[in-house]
Wavefront OBJ file of the C-alpha trace (Angstrom):
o trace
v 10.045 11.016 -3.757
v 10.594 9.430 -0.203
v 12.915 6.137 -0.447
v 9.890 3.238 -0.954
v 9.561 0.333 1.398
v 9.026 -3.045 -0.240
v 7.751 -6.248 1.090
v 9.067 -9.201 -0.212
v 7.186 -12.069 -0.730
v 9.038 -15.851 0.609
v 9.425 -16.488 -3.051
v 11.513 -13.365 -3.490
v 8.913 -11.126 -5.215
v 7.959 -7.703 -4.708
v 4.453 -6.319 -6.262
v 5.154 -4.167 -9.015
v 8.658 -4.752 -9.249
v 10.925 -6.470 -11.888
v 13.893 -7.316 -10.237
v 14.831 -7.312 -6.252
v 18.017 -5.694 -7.143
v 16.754 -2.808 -9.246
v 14.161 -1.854 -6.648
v 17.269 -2.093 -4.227
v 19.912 0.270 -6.594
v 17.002 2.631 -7.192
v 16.512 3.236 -3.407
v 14.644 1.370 -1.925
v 14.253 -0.864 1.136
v 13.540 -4.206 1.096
v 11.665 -6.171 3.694
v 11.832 -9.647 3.949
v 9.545 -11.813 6.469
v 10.026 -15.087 6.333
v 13.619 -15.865 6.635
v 14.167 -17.961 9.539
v 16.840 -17.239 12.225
v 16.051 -19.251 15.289
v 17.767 -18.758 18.717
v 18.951 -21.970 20.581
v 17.723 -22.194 24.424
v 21.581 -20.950 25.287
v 21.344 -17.938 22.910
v 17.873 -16.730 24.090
v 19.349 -14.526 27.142
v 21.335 -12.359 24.221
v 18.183 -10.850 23.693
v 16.985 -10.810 27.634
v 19.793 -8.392 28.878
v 23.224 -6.645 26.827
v 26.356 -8.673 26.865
v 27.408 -5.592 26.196
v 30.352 -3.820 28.123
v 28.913 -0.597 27.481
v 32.069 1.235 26.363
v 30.633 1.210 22.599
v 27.515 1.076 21.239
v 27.190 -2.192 19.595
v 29.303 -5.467 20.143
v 30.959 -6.769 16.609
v 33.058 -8.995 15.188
v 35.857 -8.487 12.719
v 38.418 -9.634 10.197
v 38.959 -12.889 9.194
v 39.190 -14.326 12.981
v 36.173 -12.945 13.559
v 36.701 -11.199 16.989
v 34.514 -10.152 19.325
v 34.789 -6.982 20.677
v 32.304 -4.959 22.907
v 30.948 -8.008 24.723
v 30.081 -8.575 28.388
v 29.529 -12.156 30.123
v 31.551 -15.436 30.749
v 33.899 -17.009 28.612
v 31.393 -19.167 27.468
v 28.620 -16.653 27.076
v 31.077 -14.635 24.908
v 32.155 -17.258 22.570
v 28.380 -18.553 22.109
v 27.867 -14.696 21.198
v 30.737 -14.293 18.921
v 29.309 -17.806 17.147
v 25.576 -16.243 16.550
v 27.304 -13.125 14.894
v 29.035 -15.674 12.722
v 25.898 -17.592 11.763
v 24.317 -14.190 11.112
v 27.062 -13.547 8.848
v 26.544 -16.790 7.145
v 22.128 -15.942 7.364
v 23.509 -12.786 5.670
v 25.184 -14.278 2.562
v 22.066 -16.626 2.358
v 19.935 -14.167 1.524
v 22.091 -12.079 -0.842
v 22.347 -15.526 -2.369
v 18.872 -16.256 -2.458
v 17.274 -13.375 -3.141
v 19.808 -10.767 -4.607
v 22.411 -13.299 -6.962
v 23.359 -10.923 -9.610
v 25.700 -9.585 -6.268
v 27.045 -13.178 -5.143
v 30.654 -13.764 -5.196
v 30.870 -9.729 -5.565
v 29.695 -8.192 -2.178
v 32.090 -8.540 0.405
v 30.731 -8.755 3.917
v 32.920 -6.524 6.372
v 31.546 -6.210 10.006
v 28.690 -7.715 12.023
v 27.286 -6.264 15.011
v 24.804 -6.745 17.794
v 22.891 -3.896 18.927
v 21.153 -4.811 22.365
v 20.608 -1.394 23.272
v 17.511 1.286 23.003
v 18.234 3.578 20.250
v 20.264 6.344 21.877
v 18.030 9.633 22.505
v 20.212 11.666 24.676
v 20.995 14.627 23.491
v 24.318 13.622 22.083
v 26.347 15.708 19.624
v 24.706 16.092 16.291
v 27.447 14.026 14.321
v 27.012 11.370 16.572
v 22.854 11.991 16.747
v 21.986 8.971 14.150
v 18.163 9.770 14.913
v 19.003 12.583 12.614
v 18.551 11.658 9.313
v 21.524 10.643 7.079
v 23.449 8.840 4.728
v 26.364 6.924 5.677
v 29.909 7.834 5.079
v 32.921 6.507 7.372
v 35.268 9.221 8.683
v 38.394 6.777 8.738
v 37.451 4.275 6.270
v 37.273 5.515 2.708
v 35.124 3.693 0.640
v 35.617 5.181 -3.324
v 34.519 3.212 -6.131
v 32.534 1.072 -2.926
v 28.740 0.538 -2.400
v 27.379 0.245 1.712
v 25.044 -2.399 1.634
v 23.253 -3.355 4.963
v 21.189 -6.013 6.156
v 19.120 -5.593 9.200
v 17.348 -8.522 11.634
v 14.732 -7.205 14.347
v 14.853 -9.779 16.889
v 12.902 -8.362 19.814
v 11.976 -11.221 21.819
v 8.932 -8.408 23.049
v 7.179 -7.246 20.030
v 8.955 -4.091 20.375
v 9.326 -2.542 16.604
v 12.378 -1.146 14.853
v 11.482 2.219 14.365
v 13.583 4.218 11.545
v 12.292 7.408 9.059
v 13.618 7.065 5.687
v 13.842 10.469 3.727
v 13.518 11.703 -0.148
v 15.493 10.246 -2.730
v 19.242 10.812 -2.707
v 19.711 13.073 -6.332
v 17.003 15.553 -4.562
v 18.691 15.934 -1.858
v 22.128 16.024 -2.985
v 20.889 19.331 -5.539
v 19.609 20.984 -2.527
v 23.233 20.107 -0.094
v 25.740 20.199 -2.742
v 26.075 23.704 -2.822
v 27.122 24.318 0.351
v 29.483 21.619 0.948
v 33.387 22.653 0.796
v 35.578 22.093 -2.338
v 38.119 18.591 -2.316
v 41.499 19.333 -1.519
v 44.001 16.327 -3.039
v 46.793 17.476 -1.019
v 44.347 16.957 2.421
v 43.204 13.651 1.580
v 47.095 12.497 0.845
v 48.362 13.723 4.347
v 45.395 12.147 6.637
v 46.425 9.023 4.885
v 50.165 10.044 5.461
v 49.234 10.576 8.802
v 47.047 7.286 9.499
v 44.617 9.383 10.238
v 42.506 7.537 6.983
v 42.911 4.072 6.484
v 43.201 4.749 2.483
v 43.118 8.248 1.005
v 39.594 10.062 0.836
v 38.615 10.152 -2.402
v 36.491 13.202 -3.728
v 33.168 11.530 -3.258
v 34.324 10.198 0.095
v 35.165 13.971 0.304
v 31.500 14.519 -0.460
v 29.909 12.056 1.525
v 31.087 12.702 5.042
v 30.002 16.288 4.322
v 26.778 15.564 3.377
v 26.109 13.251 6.511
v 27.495 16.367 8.383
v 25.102 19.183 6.458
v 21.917 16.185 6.807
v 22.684 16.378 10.964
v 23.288 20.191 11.577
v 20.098 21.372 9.062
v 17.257 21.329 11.763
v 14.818 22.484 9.711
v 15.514 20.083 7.035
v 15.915 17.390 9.975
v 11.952 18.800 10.718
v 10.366 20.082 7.413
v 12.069 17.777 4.888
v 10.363 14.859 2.791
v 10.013 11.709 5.317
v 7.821 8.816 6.114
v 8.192 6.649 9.368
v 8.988 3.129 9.559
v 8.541 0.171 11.497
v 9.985 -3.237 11.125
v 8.592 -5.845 13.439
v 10.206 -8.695 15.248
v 11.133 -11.787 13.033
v 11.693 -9.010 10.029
v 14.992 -8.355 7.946
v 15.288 -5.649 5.660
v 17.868 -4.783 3.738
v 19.340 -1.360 1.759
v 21.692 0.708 0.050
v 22.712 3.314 3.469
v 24.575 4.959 1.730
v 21.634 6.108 -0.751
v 18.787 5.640 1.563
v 18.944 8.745 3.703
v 17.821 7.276 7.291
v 17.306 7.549 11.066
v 17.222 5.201 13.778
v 14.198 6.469 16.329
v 13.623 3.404 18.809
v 13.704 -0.073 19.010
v 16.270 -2.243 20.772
v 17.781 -5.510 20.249
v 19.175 -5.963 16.204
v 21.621 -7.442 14.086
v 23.367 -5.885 11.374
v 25.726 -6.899 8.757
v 27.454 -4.738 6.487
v 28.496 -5.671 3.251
v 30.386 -3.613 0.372
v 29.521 -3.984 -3.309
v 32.106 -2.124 -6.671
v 30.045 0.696 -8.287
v 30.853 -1.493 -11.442
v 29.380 -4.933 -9.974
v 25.748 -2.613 -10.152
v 23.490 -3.809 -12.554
v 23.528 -0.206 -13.072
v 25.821 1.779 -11.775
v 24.490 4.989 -13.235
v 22.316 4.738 -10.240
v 25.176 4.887 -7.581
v 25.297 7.951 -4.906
v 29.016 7.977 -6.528
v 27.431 8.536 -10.479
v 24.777 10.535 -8.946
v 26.986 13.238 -7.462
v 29.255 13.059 -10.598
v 26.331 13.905 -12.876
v 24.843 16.826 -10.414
v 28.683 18.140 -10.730
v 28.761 17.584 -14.421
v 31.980 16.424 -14.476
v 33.837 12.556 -12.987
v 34.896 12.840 -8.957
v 38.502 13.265 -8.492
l 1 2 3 4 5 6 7 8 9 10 11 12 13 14 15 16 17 18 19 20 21 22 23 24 25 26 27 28 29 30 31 32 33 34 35 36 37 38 39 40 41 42 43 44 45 46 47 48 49 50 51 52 53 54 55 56 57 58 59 60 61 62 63 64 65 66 67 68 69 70 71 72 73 74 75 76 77 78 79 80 81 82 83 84 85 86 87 88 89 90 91 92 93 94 95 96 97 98 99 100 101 102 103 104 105 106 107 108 109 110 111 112 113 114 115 116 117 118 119 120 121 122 123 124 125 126 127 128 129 130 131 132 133 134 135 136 137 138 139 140 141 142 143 144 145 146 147 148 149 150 151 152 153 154 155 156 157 158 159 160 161 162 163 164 165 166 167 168 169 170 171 172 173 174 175 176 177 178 179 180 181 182 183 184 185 186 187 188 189 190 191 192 193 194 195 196 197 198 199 200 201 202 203 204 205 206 207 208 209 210 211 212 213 214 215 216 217 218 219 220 221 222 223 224 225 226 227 228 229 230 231 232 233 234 235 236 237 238 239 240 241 242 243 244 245 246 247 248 249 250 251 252 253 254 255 256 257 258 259 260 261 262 263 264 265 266 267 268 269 270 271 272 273 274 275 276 277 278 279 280 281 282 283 284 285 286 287 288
């Protein structure tokens, strides 16, 4: 079954769906298009030209001082930047708030970027190709017993759509992948954290993950052949989903906001439904 897409209705209702947040742990994608998130006559030229320095491929802001890094412009042009990723941040919460409140006061909201450019189609390595599709996993940043939850804001000032494809559901693909992915090694994990190499030591479904994104990328024929529907969000839309059990790929469309948030398998209303219980019961055994 490809991962559904699910427009939400300004009261927070989906057709054919009990609950917002089981739609969301079963796979899906929600869309939500009438959440306001104005731009202020100062803030319109973010989305007229990057204030980007071009050395990454987004501009974010971190940690608890919320930094800016990435960014291009004056002093002032920065700092007026850095403060509409903070209200996004804040639009971010909102709607978990709103619209998703079994999770409030259990997500944690980590980064939050500004993507001003075209979605990247040189032909760039295929790690690195994220029009191939995938799940995510972070190299350096173990996530364990962790959820990925993203929320998404198309604000073309043109019209121009978010493109994306969104593949089959994540326990079909993981019983066609998991066979060929290489066995966990304890003692590996333990010395790229020993090393700093990991910020935290790789757990066995971190293990997993990263390998999966990597077998997803390099499978060409599954890239071309495999279950998938394209996707376009529209200006003014924000969806949000699970990335890390919503295979996906980003095919055009410039100018987005993006905050990432993490959620504990065991804050789930189910978390039987987790990639991390998912790969466990495929395995029939727990993840190391």
């Amino acid at each position: 079954m490809i991962s559904p897409i699910l427009s939400v209705a300004r009261d927070g209702s989906a057709p054919g769906v009990p609950s917002l947040v089981e739609a969301l742990e079963s796979g899906s994608v929600l869309v939500f298009h009438d959440e306001d998130f104005p731009f202020n006559d100062f803030e319109k030229r973010f989305v007229e030209r990057p204030f980007a320095d071009g050395k990454a491929k987004n501009v974010n802001i971190r940690g608890k001082e919320a930094s800016l890094r990435g960014a291009a412009g004056t002093p002032e042009e920065q700092e007026a930047l850095r403060q509409l990723l903070i209200r996004y941040k804040a639009f971010a919460q909102g709607l978990i708030d709103r619209h998703l409140p079994a999770y409030t006061g259990k997500i944690t909201l980590a980064g939050t970027s500004y993507r001003p450019f075209e979605v990247d189609q040189r032909k760039l390595s295929w790690r690195r190709d994220d029009t191939r599709l995938h799940v995510d996993a972070f190299p350096s940043n173990p996530i364990g017993e962790k959820r990925i939850l993203r929320i998404f804001r198309n604000i073309n000032p043109n019209g121009q759509p978010r493109l994306w494809r969104v593949g089959e559901d994540f326990g079909s693909m993981a019983e066609k992948f998991l066979p060929r992915l290489p066995g966990y090694s304890p003692s590996s994990a333990r010395l790229l954290a020993a090393l700093r190499i990991t910020k935290a030591r790789r757990s066995e479904y971190d293990h997993l993950m990263l390998h999966l994104h990597d077998a997803l990328k390099q499978d060409i024929e599954y890239q071309q052949k495999g279950p998938q529907a394209d996707v376009q969000f529209a200006p003014g839309q924000t969806w949000v989903t699970f990335s890390d059990l919503v295979m996906h790929g980003a095919m055009g469309g410039r100018y987005m906001l993006e905050q990432t948030a993490y959620l504990p398998v065991t804050s789930q209303a189910d978390p039987e439904r987790s990639p991390q219980r998912i790969l466990a019961k495929k395995l029939g055994r727990k993840l190391r």
